[in-house]
C-alpha positions in Angstrom: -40.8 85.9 0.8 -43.8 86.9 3.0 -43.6 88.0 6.4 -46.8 88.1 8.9 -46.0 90.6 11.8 -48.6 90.5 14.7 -48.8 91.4 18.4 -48.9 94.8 18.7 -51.5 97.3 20.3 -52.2 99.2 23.2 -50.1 98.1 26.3 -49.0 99.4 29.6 -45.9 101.0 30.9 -44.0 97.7 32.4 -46.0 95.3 30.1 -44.7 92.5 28.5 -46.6 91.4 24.7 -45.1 89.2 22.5 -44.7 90.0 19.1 -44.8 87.5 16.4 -43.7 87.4 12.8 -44.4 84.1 10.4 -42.5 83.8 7.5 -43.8 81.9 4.2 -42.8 81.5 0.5 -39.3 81.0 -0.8 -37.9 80.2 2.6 -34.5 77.9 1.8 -31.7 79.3 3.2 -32.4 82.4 6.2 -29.2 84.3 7.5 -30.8 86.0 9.7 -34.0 87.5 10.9 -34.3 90.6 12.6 -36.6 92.9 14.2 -36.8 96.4 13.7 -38.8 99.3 15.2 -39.8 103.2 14.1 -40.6 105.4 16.2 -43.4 108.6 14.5 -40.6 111.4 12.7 -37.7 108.8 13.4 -35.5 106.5 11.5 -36.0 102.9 11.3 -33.6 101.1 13.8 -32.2 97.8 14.8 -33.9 96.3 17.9 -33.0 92.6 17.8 -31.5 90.1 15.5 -30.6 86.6 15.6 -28.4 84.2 13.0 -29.2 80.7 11.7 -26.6 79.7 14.2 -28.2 80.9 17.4 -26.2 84.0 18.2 -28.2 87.0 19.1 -27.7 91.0 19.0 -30.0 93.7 20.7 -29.6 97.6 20.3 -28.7 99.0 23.8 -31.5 100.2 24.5 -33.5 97.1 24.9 -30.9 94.6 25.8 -31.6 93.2 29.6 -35.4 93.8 28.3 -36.4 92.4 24.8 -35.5 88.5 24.1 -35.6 87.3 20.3 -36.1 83.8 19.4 -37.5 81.5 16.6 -38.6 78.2 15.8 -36.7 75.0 14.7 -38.1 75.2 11.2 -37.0 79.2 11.6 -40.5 79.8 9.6 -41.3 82.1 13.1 -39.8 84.1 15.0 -40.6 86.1 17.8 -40.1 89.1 20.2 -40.8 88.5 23.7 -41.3 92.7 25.0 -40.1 93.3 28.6 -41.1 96.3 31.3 -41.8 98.7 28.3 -41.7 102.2 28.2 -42.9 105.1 25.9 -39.4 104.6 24.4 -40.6 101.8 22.7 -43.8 103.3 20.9 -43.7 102.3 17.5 -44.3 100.2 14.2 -42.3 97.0 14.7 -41.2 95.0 11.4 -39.5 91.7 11.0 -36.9 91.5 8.2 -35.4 88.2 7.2 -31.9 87.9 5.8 -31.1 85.1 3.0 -27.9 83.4 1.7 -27.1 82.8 -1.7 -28.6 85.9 -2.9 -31.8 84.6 -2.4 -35.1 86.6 -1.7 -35.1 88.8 1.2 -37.8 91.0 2.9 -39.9 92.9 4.9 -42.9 92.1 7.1 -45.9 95.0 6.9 -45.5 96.1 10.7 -47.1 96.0 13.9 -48.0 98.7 16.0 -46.7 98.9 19.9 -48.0 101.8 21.7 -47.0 101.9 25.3 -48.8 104.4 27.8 -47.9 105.4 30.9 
């Protein structure tokens, strides 16, 4: 499994990018896909996730803000970044979740850096 993250860069206080991640390979049977975020000297953390059926999750911090969605084909999925703040500085990775014990994995990142 291959994951393309893109999207990021420099953006404004209150912007709103979109961040993008395309998944490829051995793609028969996604869970889940998520998106995750680390900030510089923190943990890597749960932002938003949504299942094969629809249903959607968001850390508290973003919820009200950040809306995830994907494709039909659930080949993309995507980030749609609300009225950010320096909060949510930091490298940005889509993870997608299999069934049946099949491949999982982890896009490369994408860099957000909000300033004010």
């Amino acid at each position: 499994v291959q994951l393309q993250a893109s999207g990021g860069g420099l953006v404004q206080a209150g912007g709103s990018p979109r961040l993008s991640c395309v998944a490829s390979g051995d793609i028969l049977a996604i869970d889940s896909t998520g998106w995750y975020r680390q900030a510089a000297g923190k943990q890597r953390e749960l932002v938003a996730v949504i299942t094969s059926s629809g249903t959607t999750n968001y850390a508290d911090s973003v919820k009200g803000r950040f809306i995830i969605s994907r494709d039909k084909a659930e080949t993309t999925a995507y980030l749609q970044m609300n009225n950010l703040n320096g909060d949510d500085t930091g490298v940005y990775y889509c993870n997608v979740q299999q069934r049946y014990g099949l491949p999982s994995g982890w896009g490369q990142g994408t860099l957000v850096t909000v300033s004010s």
